[in-house]
N, CA, C and O atoms as CSV, one atom per row, in Angstrom:
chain,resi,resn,atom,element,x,y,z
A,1,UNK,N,N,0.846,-1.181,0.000
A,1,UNK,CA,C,0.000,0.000,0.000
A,1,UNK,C,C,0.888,1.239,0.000
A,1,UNK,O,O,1.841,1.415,0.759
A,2,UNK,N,N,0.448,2.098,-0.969
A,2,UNK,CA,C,1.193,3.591,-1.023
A,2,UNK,C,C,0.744,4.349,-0.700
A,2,UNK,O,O,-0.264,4.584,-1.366
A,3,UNK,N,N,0.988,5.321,0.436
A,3,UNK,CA,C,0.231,6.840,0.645
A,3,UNK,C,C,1.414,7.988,0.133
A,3,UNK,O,O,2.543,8.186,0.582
A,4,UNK,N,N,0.731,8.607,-0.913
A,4,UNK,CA,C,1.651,9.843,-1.515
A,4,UNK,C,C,0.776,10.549,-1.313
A,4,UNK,O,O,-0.408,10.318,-1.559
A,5,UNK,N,N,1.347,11.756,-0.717
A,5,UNK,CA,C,0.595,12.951,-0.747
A,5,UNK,C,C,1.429,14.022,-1.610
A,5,UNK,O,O,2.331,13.608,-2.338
A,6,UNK,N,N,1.166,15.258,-1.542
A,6,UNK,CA,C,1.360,15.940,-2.815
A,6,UNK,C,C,2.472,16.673,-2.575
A,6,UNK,O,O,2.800,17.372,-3.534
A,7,UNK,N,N,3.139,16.746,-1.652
A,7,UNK,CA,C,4.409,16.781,-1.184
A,7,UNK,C,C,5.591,16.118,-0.735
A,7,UNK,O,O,6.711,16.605,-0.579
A,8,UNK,N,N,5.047,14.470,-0.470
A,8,UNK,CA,C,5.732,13.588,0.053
A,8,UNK,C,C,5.895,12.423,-0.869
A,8,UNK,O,O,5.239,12.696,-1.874
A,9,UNK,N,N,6.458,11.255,-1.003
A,9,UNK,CA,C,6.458,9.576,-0.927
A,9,UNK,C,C,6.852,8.745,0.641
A,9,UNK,O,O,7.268,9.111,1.740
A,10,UNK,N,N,6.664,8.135,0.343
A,10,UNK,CA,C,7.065,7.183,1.743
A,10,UNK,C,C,7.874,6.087,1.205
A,10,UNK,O,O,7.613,5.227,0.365
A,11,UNK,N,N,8.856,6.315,1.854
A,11,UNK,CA,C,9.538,4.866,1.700
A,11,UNK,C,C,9.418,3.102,1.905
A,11,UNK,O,O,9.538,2.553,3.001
A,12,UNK,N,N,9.235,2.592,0.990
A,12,UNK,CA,C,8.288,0.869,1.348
A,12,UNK,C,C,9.458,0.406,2.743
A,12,UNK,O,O,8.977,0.061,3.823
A,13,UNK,N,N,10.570,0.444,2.591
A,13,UNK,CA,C,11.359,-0.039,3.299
A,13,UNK,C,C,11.335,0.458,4.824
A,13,UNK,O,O,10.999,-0.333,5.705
A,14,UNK,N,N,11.621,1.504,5.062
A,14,UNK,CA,C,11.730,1.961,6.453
A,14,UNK,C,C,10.095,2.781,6.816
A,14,UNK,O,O,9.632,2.701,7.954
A,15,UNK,N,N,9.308,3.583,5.639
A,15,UNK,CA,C,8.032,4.053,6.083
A,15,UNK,C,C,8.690,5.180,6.005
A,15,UNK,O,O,7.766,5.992,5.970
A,16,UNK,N,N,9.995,5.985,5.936
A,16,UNK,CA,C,10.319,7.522,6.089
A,16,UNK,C,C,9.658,8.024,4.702
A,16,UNK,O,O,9.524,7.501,3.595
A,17,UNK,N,N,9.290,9.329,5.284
A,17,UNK,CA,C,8.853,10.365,4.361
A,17,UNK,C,C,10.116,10.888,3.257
A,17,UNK,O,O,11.200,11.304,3.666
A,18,UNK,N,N,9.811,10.798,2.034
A,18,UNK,CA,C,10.367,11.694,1.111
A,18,UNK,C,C,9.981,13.023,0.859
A,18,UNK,O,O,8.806,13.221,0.550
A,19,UNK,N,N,10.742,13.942,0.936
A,19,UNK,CA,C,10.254,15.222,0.771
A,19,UNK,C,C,10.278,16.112,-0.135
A,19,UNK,O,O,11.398,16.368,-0.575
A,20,UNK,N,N,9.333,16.722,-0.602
A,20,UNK,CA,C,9.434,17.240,-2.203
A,20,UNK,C,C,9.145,19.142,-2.267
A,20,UNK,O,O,8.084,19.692,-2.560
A,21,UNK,N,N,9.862,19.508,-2.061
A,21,UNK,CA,C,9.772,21.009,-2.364
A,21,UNK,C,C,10.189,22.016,-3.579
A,21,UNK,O,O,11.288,22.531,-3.780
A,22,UNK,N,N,8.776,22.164,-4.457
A,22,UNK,CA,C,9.173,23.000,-5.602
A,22,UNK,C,C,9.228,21.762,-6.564
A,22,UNK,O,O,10.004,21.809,-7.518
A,23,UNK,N,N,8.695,21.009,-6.425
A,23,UNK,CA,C,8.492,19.865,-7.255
A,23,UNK,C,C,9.822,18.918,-7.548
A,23,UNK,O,O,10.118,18.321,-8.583
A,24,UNK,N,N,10.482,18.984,-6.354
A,24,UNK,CA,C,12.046,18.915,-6.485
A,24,UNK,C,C,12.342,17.866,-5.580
A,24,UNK,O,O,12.827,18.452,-4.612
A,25,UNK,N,N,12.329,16.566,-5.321
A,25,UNK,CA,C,12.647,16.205,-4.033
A,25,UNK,C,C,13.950,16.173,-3.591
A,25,UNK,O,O,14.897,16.239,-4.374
A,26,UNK,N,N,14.115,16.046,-1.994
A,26,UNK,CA,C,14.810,16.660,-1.713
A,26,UNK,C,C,16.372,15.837,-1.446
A,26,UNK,O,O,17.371,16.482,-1.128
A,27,UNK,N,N,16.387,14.701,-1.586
A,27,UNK,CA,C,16.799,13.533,-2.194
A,27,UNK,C,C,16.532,12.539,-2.515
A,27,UNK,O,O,15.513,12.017,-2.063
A,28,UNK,N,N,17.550,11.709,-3.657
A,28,UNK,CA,C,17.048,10.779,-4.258
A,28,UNK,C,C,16.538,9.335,-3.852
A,28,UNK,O,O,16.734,8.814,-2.753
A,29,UNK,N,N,16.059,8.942,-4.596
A,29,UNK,CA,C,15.441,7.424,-4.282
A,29,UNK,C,C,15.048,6.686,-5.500
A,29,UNK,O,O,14.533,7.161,-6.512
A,30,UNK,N,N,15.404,5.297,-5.229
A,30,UNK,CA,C,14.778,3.931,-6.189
A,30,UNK,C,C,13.192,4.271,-6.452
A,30,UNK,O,O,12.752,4.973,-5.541
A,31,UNK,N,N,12.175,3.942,-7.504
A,31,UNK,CA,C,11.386,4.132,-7.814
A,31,UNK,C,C,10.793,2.398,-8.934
A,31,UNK,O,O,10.509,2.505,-10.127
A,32,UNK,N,N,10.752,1.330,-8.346
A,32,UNK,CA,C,10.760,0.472,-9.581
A,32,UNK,C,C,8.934,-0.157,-9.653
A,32,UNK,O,O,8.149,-0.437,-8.748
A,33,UNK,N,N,8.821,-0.182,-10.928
A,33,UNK,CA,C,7.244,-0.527,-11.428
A,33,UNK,C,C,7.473,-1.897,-11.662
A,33,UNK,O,O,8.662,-2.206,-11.592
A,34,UNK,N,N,6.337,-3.217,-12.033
A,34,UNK,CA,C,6.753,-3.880,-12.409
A,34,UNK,C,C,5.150,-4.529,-12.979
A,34,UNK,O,O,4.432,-5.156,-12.200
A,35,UNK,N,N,4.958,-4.404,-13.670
A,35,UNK,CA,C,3.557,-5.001,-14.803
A,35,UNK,C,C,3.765,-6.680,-14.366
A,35,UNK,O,O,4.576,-7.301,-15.053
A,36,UNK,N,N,3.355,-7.112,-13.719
A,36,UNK,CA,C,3.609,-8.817,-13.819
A,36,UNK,C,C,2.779,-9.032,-15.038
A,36,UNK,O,O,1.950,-8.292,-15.568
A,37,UNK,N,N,3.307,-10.528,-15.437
A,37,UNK,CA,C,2.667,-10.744,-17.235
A,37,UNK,C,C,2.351,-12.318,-16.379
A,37,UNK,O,O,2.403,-12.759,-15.231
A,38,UNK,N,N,2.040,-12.739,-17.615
A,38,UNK,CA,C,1.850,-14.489,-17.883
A,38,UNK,C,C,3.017,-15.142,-16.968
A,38,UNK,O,O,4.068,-14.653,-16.554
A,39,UNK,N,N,2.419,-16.490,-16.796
A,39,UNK,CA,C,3.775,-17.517,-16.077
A,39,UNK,C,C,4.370,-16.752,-14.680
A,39,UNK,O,O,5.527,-17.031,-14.365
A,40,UNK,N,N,3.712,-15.924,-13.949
A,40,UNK,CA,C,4.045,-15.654,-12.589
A,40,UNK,C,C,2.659,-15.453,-12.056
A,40,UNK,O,O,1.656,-15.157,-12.705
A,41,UNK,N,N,2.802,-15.731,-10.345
A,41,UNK,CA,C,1.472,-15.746,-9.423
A,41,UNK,C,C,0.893,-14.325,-9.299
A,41,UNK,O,O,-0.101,-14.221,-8.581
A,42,UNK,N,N,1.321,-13.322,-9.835
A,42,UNK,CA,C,1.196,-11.760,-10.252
A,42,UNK,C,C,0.451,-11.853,-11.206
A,42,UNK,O,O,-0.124,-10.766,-11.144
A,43,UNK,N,N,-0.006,-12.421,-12.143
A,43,UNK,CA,C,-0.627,-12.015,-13.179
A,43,UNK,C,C,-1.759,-11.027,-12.938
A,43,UNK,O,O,-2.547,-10.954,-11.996
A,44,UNK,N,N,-1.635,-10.292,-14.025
A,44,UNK,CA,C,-2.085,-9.102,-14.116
A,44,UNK,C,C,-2.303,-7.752,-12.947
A,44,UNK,O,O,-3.184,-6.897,-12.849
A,45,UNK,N,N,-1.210,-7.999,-12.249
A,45,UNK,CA,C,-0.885,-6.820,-11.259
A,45,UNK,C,C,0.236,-6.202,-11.916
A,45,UNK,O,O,1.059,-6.483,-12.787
A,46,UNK,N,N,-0.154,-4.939,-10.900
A,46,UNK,CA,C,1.038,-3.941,-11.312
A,46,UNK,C,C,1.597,-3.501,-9.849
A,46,UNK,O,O,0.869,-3.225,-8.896
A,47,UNK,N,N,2.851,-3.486,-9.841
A,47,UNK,CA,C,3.433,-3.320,-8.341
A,47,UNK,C,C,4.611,-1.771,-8.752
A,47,UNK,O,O,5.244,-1.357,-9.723
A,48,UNK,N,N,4.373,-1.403,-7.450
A,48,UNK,CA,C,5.213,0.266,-7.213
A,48,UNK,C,C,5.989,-0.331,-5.929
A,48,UNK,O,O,5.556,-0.980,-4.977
A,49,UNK,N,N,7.506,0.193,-6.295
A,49,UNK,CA,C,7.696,0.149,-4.887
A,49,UNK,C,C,9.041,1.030,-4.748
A,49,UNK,O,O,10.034,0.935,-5.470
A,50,UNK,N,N,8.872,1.825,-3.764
A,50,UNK,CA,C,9.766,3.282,-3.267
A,50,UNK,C,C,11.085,2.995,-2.279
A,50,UNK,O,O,10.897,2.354,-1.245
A,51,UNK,N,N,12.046,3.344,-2.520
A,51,UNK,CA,C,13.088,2.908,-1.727
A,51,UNK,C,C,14.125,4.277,-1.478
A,51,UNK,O,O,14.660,4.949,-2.360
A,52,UNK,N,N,14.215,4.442,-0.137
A,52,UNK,CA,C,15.459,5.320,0.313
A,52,UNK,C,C,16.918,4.974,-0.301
A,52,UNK,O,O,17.150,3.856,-0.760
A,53,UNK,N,N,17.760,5.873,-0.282
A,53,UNK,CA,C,18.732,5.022,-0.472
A,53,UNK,C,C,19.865,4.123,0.484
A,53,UNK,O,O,20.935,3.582,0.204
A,54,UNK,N,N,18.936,4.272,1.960
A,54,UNK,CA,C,20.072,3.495,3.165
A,54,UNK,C,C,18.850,2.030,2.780
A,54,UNK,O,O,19.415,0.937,2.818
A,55,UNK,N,N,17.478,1.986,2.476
A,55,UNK,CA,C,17.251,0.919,2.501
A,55,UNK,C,C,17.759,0.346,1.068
A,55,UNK,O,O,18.032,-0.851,0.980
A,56,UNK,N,N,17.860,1.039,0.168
A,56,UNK,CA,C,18.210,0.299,-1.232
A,56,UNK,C,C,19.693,-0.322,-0.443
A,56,UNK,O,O,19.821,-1.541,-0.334
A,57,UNK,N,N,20.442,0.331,-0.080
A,57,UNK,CA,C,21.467,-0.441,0.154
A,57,UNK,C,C,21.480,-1.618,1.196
A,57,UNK,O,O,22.245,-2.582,1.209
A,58,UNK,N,N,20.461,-1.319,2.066
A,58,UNK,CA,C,20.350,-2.573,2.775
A,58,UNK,C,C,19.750,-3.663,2.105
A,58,UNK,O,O,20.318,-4.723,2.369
A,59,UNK,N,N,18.944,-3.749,1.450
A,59,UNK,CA,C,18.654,-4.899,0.114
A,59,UNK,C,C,19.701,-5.148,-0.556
A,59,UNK,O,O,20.234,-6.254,-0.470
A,60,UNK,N,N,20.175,-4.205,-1.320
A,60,UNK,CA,C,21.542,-4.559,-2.320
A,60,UNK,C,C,22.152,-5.712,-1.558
A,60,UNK,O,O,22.516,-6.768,-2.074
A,61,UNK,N,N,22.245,-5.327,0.026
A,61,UNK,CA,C,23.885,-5.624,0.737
A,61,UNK,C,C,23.394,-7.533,0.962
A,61,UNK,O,O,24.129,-8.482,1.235
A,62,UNK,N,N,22.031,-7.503,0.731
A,62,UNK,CA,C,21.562,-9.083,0.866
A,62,UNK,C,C,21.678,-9.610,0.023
A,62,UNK,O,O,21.807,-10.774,0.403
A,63,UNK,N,N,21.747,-9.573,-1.276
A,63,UNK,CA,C,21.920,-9.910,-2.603
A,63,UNK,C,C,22.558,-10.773,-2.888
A,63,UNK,O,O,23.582,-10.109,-3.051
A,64,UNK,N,N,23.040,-12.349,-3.237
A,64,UNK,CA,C,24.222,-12.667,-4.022
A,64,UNK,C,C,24.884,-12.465,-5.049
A,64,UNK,O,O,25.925,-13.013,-5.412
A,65,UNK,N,N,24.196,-11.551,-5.604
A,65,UNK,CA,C,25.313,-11.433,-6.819
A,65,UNK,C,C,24.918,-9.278,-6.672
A,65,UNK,O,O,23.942,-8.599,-6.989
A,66,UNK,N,N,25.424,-9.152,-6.438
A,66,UNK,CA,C,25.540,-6.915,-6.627
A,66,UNK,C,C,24.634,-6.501,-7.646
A,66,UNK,O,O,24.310,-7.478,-8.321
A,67,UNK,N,N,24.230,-5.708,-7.933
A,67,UNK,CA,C,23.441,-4.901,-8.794
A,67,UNK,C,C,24.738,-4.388,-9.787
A,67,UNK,O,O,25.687,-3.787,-9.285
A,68,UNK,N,N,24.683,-4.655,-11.074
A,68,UNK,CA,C,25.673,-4.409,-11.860
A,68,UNK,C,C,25.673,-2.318,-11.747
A,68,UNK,O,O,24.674,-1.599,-11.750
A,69,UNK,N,N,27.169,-1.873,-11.659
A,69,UNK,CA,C,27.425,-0.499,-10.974
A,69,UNK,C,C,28.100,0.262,-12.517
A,69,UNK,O,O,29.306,0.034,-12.609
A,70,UNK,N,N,27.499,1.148,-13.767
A,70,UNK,CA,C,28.364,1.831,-14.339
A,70,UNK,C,C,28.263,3.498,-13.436
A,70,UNK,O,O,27.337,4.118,-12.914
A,71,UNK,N,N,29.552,3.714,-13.592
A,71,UNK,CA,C,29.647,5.353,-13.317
A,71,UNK,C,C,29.405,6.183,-14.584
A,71,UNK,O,O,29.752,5.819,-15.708
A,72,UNK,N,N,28.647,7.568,-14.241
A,72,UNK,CA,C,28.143,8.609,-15.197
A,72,UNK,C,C,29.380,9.452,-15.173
A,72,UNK,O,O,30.010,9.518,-14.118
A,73,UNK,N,N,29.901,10.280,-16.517
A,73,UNK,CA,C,30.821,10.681,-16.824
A,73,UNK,C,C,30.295,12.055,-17.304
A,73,UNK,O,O,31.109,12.977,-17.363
A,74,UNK,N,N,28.786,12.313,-17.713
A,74,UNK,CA,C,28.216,13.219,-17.668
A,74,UNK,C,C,27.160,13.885,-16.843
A,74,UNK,O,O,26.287,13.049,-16.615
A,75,UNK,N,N,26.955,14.714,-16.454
A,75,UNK,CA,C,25.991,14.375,-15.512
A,75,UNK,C,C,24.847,15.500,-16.142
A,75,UNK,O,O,23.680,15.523,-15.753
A,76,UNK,N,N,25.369,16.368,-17.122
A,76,UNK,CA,C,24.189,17.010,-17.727
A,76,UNK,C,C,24.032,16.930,-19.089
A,76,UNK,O,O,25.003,17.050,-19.835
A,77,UNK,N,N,22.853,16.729,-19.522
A,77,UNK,CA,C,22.967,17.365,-21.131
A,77,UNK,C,C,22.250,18.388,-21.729
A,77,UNK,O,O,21.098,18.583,-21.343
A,78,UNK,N,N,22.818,19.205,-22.771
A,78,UNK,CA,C,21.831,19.878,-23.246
A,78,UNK,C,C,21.590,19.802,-24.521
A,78,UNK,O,O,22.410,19.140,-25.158
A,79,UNK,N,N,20.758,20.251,-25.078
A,79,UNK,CA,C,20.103,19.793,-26.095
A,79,UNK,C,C,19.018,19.034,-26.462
A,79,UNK,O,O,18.764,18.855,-27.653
C-alpha cells in the first residue's frame, strides 16, 4: 500500500517520508514498477515500490550477486 501525498512519498522499506519542495525532491530514491505478465502468481498486477537510499542499500547488501554499478561521466545534457 502507497500513501503519496502531494508533497511527500514514503519509503516501502523503512516508512520515512520523502520530501518534495518545488516539485524537487529533496533527495534521491529507487522508484521500480513492475507489470507482472503471464507464467508468474502476479498475473495481471502492477506493483510500485519506493526505496530510500540506506534501505536500497540494505537490500543490495543481501543480494548474491551486486546490482551491476556503471559510473556517469556526464551528468548534464543539453540539447
Amino acid at each position: 500500500m502507497r500513501r503519496e501525498t502531494e508533497k511527500s512519498l514514503l519509503c516501502n522499506g523503512c516508512g520515512r517520508k520523502l520530501i518534495r519542495e518545488n516539485r524537487i525532491y529533496r533527495e534521491d530514491f529507487v522508484d521500480l514498477r513492475k507489470k507482472w505478465g503471464y507464467f508468474s502468481r502476479k498475473d495481471t498486477q502492477n506493483h510500485r515500490l519506493i526505496l530510500c537510499e540506506d534501505c536500497y542499500d540494505r537490500l543490495t547488501g543481501l543480494l548474491v550477486l551486486p546490482p551491476q554499478i556503471e559510473e556517469e561521466t556526464e551528468l548534464l545534457s543539453i540539447g
